[in-house]
FIFI-165647 format. One record per residue (C-alpha): x, y, z. Coordinates in pm, whole numbers, padded with zeros to 5 digits, always signed. Example, Ala and Ser with C-alpha at 12.3 -4.5 7.8 and 13.67 -1.06 7.14 Angstrom:
<atoms>
+01230-00450+00780+01367-00106+00714
</atoms>
This chain:
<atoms>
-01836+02234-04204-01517+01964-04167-01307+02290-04108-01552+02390-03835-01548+02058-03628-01203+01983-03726-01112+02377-03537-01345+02275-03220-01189+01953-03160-00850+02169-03160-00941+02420-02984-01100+02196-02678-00774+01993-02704-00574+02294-02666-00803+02429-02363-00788+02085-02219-00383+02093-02201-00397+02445-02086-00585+02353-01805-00448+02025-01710-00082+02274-01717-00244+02553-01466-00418+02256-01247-00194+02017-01249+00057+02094-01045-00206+02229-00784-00399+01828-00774+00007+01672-00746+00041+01909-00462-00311+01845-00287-00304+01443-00356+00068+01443-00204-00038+01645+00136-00321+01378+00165-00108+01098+00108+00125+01219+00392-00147+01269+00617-00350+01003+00551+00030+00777+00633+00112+00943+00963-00220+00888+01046-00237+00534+00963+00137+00470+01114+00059+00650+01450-00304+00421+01474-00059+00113+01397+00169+00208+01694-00095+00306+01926-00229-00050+01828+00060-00215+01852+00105-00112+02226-00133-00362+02332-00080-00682+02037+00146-00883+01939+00328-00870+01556+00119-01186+01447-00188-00982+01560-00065-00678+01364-00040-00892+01074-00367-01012+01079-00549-00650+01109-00377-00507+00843-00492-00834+00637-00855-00776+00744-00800-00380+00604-00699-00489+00250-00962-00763+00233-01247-00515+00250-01133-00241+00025-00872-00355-00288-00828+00022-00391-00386+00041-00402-00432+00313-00085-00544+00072+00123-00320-00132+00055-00068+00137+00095-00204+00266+00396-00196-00127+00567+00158-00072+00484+00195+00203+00742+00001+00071+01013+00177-00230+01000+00518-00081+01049+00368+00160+01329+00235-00166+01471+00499-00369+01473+00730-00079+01605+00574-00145+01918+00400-00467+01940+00585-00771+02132+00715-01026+01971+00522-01305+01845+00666-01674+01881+00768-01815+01561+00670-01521+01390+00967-01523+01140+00951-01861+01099+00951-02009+00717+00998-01648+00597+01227-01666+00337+01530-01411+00341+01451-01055+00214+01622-00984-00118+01601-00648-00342+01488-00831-00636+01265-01106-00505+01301-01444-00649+01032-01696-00781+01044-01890-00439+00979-01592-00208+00689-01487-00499+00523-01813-00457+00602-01784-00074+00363-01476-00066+00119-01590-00307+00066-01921-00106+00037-01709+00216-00183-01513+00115-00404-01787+00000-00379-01970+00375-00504-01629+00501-00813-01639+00186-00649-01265+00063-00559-01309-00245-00526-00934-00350-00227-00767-00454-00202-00595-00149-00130-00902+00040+00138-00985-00112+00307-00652-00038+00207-00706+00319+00398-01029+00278+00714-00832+00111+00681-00629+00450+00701-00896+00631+01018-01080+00472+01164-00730+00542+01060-00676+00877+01197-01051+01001+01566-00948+00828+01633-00713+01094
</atoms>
């Protein structure tokens, strides 16, 4: 009887990495054509949006998206609208103001700069933060 279950549990292990082999690549493929649509998509409504808003404004929709859904694509997706926004939004006055300077590796002050941002705006997902990575990046250029 041992020998019996002991030979299923094998044998659905071995059908289970068969299958995960022949599907795999096929859900990788899929998931990455979604991803690219669902970013030119979300970069294109960010620059249509950006025709008629400022970059503070920008900033503040693609807050409000990540506050009602914490899934990572959101986040993710913010990410593109926001640069498609602020491609063509005007500028905002003191926009850049008290953001600290964009480094590769970011230090412990421009981590507790985000963190403390995104508690003024009441986000406190991870999400915001990246927003706020975005921005340090965006007000380097």
């Amino acid at each position: 009887m041992k020998k019996l279950i002991w030979g299923s549990i094998f044998a659905a292990v071995v059908a289970f990495f068969i299958w995960a082999q022949v599907s795999g690549d096929q859900w990788l493929a899929d998931f990455n054509a979604e991803r690219t649509a669902a970013a030119t998509a979300f970069y294109e409504k960010g620059l249509e949006q950006g025709k008629v808003q400022n970059q503070q404004a920008c900033m503040d929709d693609a807050v409000k998206q990540i506050a009602q859904d914490l899934e990572a694509t959101t986040a993710i997706d913010a990410g593109h609208y926001l640069r498609g926004c602020w491609s063509a939004a005007t500028a905002s006055e003191g926009f850049c103001a008290d953001v600290p300077a964009y480094n590769e590796e970011a230090t412990n002050d421009e981590k507790e700069w985000a963190r403390f941002a995104c508690y003024d705006l009441n986000a406190r997902s991870d999400g915001c933060r990246l927003l706020m990575r975005q921005k340090q990046l965006f007000c380097k250029q």
